[in-house]
Structure formats: C-alpha cells, structure tokens
VEXFISE-199282 format. One record per residue (C-alpha): residue number from 1; x negated, y, z negated. Coordinates in steps of 0.001 Angstrom, whole numbers. Layout:
// residues N
BAVO num      c1      c2      c3
BAVO NUM       X       Y       Z
...
***
This chain:
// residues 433
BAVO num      c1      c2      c3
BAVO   1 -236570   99878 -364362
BAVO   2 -237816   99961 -360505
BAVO   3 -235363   97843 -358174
BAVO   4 -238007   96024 -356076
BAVO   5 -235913   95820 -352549
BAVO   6 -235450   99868 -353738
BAVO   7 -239718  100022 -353438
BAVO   8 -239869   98080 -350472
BAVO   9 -237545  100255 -348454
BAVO  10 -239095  102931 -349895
BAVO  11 -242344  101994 -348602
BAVO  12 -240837  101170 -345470
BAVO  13 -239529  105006 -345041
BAVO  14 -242562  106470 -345655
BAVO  15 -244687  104359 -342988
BAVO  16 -241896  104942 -340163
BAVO  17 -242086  108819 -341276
BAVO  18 -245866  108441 -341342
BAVO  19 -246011  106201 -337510
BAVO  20 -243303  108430 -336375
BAVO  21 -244212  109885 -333054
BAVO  22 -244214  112922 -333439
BAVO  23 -241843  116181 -331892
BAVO  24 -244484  117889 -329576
BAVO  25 -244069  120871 -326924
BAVO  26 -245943  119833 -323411
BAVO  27 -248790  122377 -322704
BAVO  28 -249398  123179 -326225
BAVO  29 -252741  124380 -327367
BAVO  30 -252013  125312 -330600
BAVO  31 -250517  122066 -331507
BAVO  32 -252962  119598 -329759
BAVO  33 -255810  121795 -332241
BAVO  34 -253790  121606 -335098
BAVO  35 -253826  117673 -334571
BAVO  36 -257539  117957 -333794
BAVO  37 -257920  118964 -337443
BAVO  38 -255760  116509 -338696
BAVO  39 -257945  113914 -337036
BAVO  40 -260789  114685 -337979
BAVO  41 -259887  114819 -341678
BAVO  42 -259651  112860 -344050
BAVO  43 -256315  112476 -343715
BAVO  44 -257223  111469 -339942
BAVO  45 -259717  108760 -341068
BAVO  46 -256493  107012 -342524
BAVO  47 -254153  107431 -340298
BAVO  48 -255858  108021 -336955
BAVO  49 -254446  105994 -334826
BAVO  50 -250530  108119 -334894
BAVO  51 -252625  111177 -334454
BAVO  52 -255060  110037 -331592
BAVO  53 -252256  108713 -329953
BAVO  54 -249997  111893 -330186
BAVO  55 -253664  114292 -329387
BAVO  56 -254219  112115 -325844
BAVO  57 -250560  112397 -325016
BAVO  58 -250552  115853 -325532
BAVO  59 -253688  116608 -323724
BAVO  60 -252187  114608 -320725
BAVO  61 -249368  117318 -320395
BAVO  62 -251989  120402 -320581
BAVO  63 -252369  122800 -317697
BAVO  64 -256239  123365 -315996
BAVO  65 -255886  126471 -318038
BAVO  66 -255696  124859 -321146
BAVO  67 -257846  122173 -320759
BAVO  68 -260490  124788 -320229
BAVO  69 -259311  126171 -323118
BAVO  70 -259020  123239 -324938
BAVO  71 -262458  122182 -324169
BAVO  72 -264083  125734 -324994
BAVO  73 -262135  125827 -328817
BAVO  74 -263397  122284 -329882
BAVO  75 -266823  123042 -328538
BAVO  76 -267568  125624 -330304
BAVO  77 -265438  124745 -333493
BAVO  78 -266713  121313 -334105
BAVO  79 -270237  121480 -332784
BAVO  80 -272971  121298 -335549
BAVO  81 -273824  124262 -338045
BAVO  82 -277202  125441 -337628
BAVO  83 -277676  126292 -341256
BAVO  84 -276441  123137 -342608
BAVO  85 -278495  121602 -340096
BAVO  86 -281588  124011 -341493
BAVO  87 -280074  122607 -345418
BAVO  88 -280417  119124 -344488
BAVO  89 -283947  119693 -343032
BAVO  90 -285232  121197 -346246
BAVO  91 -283561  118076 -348459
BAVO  92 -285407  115965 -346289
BAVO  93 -288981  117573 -346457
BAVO  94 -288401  117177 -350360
BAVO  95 -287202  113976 -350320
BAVO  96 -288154  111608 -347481
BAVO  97 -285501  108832 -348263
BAVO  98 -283021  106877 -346137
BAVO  99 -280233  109001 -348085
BAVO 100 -281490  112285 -347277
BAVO 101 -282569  111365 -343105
BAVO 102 -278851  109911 -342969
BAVO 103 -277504  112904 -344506
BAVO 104 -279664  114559 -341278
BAVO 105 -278418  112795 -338914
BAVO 106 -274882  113152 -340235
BAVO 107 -275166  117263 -340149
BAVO 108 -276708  117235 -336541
BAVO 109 -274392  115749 -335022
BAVO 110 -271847  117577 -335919
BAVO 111 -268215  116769 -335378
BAVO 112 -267338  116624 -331552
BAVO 113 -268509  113004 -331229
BAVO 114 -266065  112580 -334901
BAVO 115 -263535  113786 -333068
BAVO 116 -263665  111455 -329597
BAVO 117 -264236  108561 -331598
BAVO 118 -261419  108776 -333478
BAVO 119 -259357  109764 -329939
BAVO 120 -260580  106451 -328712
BAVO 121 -258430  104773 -331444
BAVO 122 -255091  105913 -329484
BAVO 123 -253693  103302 -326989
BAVO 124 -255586  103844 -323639
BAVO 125 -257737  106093 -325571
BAVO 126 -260816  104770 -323503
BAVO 127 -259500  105295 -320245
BAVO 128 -257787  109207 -321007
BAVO 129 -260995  110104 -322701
BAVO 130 -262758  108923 -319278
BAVO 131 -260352  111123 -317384
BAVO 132 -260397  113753 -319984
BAVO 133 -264411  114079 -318821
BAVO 134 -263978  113730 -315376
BAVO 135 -261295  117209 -315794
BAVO 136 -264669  118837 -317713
BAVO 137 -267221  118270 -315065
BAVO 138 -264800  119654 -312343
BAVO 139 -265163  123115 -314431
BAVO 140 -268497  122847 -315624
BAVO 141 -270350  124389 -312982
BAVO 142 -268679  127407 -313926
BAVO 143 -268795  126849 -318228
BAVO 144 -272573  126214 -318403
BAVO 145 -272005  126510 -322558
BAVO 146 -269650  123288 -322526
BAVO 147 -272778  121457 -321510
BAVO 148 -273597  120053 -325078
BAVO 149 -269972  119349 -325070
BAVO 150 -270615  116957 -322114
BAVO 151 -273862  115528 -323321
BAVO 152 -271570  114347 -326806
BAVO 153 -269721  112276 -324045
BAVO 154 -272541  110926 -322279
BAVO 155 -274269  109959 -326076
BAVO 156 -270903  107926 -326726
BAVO 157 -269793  106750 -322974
BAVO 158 -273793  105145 -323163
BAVO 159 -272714  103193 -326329
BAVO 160 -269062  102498 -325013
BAVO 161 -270258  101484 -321973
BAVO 162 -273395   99726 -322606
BAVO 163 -273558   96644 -320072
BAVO 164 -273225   94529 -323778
BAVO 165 -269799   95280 -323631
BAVO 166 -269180   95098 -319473
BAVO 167 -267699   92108 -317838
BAVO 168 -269562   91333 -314232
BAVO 169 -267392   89164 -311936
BAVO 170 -267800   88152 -308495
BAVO 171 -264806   89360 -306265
BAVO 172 -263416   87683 -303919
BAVO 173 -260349   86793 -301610
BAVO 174 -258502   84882 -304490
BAVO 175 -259027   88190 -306577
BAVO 176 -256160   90321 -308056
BAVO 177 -254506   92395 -305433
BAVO 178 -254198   95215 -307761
BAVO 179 -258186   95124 -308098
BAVO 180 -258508   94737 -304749
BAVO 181 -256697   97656 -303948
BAVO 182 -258330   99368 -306296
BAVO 183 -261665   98620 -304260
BAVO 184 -260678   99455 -301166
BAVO 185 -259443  103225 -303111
BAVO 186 -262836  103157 -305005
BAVO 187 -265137  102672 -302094
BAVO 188 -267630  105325 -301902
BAVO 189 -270136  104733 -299463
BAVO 190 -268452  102880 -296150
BAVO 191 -264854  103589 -296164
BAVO 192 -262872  100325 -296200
BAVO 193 -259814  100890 -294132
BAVO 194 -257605   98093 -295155
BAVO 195 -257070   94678 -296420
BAVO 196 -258783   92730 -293115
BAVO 197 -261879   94973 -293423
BAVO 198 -261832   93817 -296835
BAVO 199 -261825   90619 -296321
BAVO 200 -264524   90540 -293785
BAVO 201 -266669   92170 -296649
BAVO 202 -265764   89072 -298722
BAVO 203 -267183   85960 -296348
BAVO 204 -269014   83485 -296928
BAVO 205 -272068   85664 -295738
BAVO 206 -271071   88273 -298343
BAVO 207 -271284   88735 -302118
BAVO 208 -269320   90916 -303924
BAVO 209 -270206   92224 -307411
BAVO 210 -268038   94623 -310210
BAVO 211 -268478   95878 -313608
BAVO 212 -265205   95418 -315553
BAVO 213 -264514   96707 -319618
BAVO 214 -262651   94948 -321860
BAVO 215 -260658   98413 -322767
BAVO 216 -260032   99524 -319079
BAVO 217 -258109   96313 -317716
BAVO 218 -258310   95721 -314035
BAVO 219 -260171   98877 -313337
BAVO 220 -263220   97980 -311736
BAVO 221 -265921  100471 -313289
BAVO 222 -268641   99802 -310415
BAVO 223 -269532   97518 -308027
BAVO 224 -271858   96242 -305438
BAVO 225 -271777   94839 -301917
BAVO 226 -274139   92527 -300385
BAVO 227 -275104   90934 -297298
BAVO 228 -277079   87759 -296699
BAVO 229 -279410   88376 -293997
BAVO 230 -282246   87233 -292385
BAVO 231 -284832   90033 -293011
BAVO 232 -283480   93397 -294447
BAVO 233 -280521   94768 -292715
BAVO 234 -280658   97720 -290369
BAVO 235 -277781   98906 -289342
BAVO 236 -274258   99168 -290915
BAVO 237 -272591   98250 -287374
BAVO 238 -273892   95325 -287433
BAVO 239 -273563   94164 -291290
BAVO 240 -269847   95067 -290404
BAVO 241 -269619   92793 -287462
BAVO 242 -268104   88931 -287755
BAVO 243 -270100   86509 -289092
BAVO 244 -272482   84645 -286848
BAVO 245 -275351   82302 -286631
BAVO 246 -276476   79737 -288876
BAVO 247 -276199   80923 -292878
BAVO 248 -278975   78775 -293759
BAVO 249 -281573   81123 -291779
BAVO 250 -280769   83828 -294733
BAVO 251 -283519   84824 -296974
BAVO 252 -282205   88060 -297401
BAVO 253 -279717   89927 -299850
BAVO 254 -279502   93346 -298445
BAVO 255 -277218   95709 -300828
BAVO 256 -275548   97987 -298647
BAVO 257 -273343   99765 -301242
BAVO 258 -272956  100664 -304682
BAVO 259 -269800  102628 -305719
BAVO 260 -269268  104310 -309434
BAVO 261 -265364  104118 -309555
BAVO 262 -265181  106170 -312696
BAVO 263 -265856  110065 -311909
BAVO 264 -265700  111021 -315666
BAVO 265 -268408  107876 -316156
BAVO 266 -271169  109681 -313080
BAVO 267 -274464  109829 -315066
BAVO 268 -274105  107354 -317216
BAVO 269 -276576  104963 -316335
BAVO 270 -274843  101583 -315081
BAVO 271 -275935  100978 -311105
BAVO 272 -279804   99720 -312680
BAVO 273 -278413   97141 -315174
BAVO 274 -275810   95931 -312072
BAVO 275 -278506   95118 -309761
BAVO 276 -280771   93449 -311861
BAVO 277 -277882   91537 -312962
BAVO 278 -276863   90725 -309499
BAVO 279 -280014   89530 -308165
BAVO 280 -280254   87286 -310585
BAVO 281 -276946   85781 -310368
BAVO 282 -278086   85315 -306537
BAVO 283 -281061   83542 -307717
BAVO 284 -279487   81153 -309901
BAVO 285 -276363   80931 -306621
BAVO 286 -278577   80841 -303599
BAVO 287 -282300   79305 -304144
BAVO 288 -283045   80355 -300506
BAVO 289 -282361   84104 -300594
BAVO 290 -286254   85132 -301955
BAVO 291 -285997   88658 -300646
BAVO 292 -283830   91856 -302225
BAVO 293 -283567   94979 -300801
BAVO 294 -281035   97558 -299721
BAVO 295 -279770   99525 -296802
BAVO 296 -279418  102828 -298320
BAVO 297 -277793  106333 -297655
BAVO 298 -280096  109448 -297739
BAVO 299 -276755  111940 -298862
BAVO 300 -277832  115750 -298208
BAVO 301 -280599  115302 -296206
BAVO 302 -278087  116939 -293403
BAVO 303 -277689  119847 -295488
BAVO 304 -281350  119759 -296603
BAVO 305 -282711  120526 -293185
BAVO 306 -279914  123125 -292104
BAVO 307 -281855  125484 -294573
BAVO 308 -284949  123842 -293177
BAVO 309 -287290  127047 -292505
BAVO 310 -288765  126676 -288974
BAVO 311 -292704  127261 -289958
BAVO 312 -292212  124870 -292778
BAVO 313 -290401  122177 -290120
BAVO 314 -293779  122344 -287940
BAVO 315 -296129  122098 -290749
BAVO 316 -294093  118627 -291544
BAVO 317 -293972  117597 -287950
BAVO 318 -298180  118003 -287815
BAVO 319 -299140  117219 -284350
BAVO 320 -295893  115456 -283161
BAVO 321 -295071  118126 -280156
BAVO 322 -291057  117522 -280657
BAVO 323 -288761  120499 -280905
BAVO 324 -286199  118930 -283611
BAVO 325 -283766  122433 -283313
BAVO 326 -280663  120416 -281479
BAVO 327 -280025  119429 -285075
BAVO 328 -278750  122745 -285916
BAVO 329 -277037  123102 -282803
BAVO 330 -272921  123397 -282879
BAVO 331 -272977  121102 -280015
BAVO 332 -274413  117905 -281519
BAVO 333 -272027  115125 -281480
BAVO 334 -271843  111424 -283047
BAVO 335 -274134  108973 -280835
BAVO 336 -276421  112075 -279368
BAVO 337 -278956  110100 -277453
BAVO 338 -281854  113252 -278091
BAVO 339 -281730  111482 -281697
BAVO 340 -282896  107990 -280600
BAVO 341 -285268  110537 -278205
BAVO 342 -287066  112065 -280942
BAVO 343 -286681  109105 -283471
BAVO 344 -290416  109267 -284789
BAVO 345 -290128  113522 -285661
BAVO 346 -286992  112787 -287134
BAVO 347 -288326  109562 -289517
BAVO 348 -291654  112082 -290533
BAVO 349 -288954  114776 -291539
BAVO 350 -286588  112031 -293551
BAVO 351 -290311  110579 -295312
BAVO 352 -291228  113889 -296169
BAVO 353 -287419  114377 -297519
BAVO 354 -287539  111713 -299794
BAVO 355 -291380  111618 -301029
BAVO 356 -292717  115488 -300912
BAVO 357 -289375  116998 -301641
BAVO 358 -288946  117478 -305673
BAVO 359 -286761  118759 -307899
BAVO 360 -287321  120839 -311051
BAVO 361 -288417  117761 -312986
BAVO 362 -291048  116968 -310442
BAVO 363 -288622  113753 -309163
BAVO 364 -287521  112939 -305676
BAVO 365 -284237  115875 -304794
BAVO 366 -282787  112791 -303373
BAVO 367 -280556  111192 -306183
BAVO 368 -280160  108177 -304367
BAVO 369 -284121  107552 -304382
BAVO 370 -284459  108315 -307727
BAVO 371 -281561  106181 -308855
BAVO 372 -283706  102763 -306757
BAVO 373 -287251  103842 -307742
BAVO 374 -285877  104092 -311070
BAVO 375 -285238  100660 -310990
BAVO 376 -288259   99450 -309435
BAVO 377 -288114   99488 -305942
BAVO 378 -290713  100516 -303220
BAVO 379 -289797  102760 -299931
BAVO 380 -289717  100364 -297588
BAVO 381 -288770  101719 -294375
BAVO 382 -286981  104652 -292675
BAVO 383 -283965  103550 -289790
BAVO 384 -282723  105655 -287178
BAVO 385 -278783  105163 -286041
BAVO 386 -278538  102933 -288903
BAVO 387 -275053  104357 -289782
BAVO 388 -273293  105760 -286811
BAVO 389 -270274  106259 -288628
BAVO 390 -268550  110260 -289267
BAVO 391 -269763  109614 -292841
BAVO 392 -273143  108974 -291737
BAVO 393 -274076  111390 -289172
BAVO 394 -272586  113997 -291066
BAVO 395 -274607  112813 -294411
BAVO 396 -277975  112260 -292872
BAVO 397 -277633  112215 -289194
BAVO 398 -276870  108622 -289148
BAVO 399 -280186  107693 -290454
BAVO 400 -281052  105492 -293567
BAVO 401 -283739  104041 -295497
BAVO 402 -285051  100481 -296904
BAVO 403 -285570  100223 -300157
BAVO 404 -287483   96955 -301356
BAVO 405 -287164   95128 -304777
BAVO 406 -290225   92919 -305046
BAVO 407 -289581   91063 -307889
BAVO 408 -293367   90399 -308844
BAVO 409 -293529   94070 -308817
BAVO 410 -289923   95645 -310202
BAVO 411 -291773   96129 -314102
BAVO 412 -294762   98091 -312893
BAVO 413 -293169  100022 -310116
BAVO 414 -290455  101081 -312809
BAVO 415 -293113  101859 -315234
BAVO 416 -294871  103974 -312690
BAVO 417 -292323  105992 -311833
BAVO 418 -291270  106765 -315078
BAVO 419 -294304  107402 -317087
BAVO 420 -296620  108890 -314410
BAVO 421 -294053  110053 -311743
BAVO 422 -295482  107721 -309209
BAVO 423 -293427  107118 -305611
BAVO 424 -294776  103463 -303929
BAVO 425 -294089  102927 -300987
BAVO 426 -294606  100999 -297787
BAVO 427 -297532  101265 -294902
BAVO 428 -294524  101675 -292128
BAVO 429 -293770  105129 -294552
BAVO 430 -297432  106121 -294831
BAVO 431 -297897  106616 -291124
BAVO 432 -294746  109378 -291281
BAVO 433 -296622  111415 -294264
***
C-alpha cells in the first residue's frame, strides 16, 4: 500500500530534479544545441521554460566565434524542408481544407521561429533574444545565408512588438531616473550631454514621447522629441536654446528626433505607428497646435556626394554657375561661410538627393525619407546650417530638410507612395529640381 506523504515527496524530487538548473560549461556549443533539441521537442513543449532559461544563459557566455557558429547550425538545421514543404503542397492541391492549408503553413515555416518562441519563455527571454539579434546583424554583412534566419526574427519581433502590446508615455522631469538615463544613453540623433540638457528638452515648450513593453521594464524601446513652435522649426541651435516668447503663439509641433533604442529591434517597423500616435495625443493636449511637421536629418548625403562624379554634379546644378568642389576639400571646417555662399547649389544638390536618387527598389536611397513619406508626409522644404553641430556637418553638411504631415492629406500621400511610388512634395522643392 502507497504511503501518501511517501508520493508527495516523491513528486516533489522529481520536479526539483526536473527545475534543477542545470551543470553547464560557459562557451559551449555543443551543449547550448543539444538543449536546442530538447526545446524544441516534445519534451521541450512541457518543460520549456528550465530549458529556455538554461539555452539564453548559455548563449550569454558564448564567444563571437560561437555565436556565429551558433547562428549558422540552427539555421540551417531547423529551417524548413523543401520536400516536406513540396508533400504538403501536393496534400493541399488534393484536398483544399483548413486541415491540409494548416498542415502548409505548419511545414513552411519550419522550426527556427519554434525554437525562439519557446526561448522567449526563459526569464528575460524577450530582452536576450533582442540582444541575441542585434549580435546577428553585426555579422551579417559578412553571412548573407543567415538572412532567412533574420527575417524569422523580424516575422516574430513584428508580432512581439506590435504597438497592441507597447506602452506610450509622456516623459518628463518627474520620470524615473533610470529611464532617464537611459534616454540621454539612447539618444541617436542630437547628443544629449547631461541631465540639464535634458531637462531643457523637457519644458513646458517641449513634449516628450517613448514606446515602452510590458516584457522589457524601464527600457524605453523608441521615442520622440518635439518642439512647439510657431511655424516649422529651422534650425537645431535654436530649438536648443531657452525658452522664450509667449507659448500661446505656437501652432506648431516640429519633431526634431526620433531614436530606435533597441539595435536588435532596427527594421521593425515602430517610428510610423509612434507619430501618428503622438500627434494625436497633441491634438487631444493642445487644441492650438494645427500644424505637424519635422526637422529632419538627411544621414549620408555627406558621403553621397564625396563619390559625386563631377559631370553628373553639373548636370544637377543646370544653369546655377557655382563651383560646389570646396566640399571635397580637406580644408573645410564647421561654420565655412562658402556654404551659406552657395546655399541655393547646395539645396538643388540635397533635392535631387532625396527625390531623383533611388535605390534598387525604385525608393528614395535616403532611409530617413522613406521612413516619413512612408507615413504620409510631403517634402516640405530644404534648410541650410540647420544643424551646425560635428554630427551634422559631418552627416549632411549641416543641412536638413522639412518634412510636412498634413493631416487632410497623410491617407493619400501614404497610399501614393506605396502603391505607385509617388514622392509629393512642396513648390519651395520644385524650384531646386
């Protein structure tokens, strides 16, 4: 006859064996793809969460070797089989049945999304799998065949991240210091130097947005800066400076800055689905801001013209007799006054830059221009000395550009662009084309 405090304990002995963390060497390949197995078992399904947990610390302790390796043995292990892809296609042609096109979808995917799914059960499984992505693009240039192994984590980071899930909160001076930090660490775009820049940034004239998720605490996932101005801003310096002047005049919120914080989240659509958030939480805030628009970097136009050939330069210039060479010159400084000089050559180079100047999908090269027409905004203007800063003179010569969200015409611009590859823009950019 059983004892039942004999059962119990016995019960009890198995689950500690079962949850027991397990004896694992650092840097060890073979183990962290044994566990990869495990997990994706059925043994796995069960018990998932002692294995994720022991396959995320283990990857932590990998070397850049590894991880390459790593990434290059589940990618081509777990990826889907063509012939049982080829199987399921057949069942399906000869019976067209919500069985059979699940069973399709089951086989095409394959089992690399399986396995980061199941990862993502592990404590802080969100946040190492984010990492664990940002470690594959750094080698990806280089391991072109690990790029359906990056799409899989696109596919899920698009679910996991959809703005469904995504907290937006306004930051401000009463905000956690450890976000705040964070922030200041984070900022992409205009370096913020310490805690009083900061807190300029966060005034009264100023609006502060971020992107939080509910699995990543106090890590802001991207944010936005704004200022409330009276017309669209033009010029960093002055965005920067102390408040002044009546804030009632403002009918103006100029975004100045967006910054992804995650690297292993870049391409994964977010900024779009930020903005249009934000301007309507300034709508519903501030009934007399009626105008949205931006103050926008052009990054690599700097680099674009160094390989600028000098026929093609002329044929863009047209009958503007400028000679725009001093921009290749070793001697060209921060504040050189021949830029203000030859302003309108330089603002028919930037519009051709931005409108004429496609990549291989027949889209703006600039991936800041795509990102706003993407989301429905017209060209609206092109500013010299805009950003004088190291950042900005090194990006783009210190020059920016307008972009204007029209609200009556967001849908249809956005629609434009997408379906017919269309590029609106202003009559101030039409005179530079």
């Amino acid at each position: 006859m059983f004892n039942l405090k004999q059962i119990i304990s016995s019960i009890a002995d198995a689950g500690q064996k079962l949850f027991k963390k397990n004896d694992i060497k650092r840097n060890d390949l073979d183990s962290i793809l044994s566990l990869c197995d495990d997990l994706i078992s059925n043994k796995g399904a069960a018990f998932g969460i002692a294995v994720a947990r022991d396959i995320t610390e283990l990857y932590q302790t990998l070397s850049n070797e590894n991880k390459l390796l790593f990434f290059k043995k589940i990618n081509e292990k777990y990826k889907a089989s063509f012939t049982k892809v080829n199987e399921a296609i057949d069942i399906y042609k000869n019976s067209q049945n919500e069985k059979s096109l699940f069973n399709l979808f089951k086989v095409s995917e394959g089992y690399r999304r399986i396995l980061f799914r199941r990862m993502n059960m592990a404590p802080n499984g969100t946040s190492i799998i984010v990492a664990l992505r940002e470690d594959l693009l750094n080698i990806l240039k280089d391991n072109n065949e690990l790029r359906g192994l990056d799409n899989d984590l696109r596919h899920l980071f698009r679910d996991w991240f959809n703005p469904g899930f995504l907290k937006l909160e306004k930051i401000t001076w009463d905000t956690k210091a450890a976000v705040l930090e964070k922030i200041i660490k984070y900022e992409r775009v205009h370096q913020i130097k310490d805690m009083n820049e900061l807190k300029r940034r966060l005034g009264e004239d100023r609006r502060f947005f971020s992107y939080f998720h509910p699995a990543l605490e106090d890590e802001p996932i991207i944010f936005v800066q704004i200022a409330l101005t009276k017309g669209l801003g033009k010029s960093i310096q002055e965005i920067m400076k102390p408040s002044s002047g009546d804030q009632k005049e403002n009918d103006t919120a100029t975004f100045y800055s967006i910054s992804n914080c995650q690297e292993g989240l870049s391409r994964v659509t977010l900024g779009n689905f930020l903005i249009k958030r934000v301007v309507y939480e300034l709508q519903e805030e501030l009934p007399n801001i009626k105008n949205f628009g931006t103050l926008s970097p052009i990054p690599k136009f700097a680099e674009w013209f160094s390989y600028l050939d000098e026929n093609k330069m002329k044929t863009i210039l047209g009958n503007l007799k400028t000679d725009l060479s001093f921009l290749k010159s070793s001697d060209l400084k921060l504040g050189d006054n021949r830029i203000l000089l030859n302003k309108e050559g330089i603002k028919r180079l930037v519009a051709h830059y931005i409108i004429n100047e496609k990549n291989h999908k027949e889209l703006p090269v600039n991936d800041v221009t795509r990102f706003h027409l993407g989301n429905g905004a017209i060209v609206d203007d092109i500013v010299v000395n805009a950003n004088v800063s190291e950042n900005g003179f090194k990006s783009s010569y210190g020059v920016m550009i307008n972009y204007l969200y029209e609200l009556k015409t967001i849908e249809k611009n956005h629609e434009d662009y997408m379906n017919n590859k269309k590029i609106v823009f202003s009559s101030k950019i039409k005179k530079f084309l």
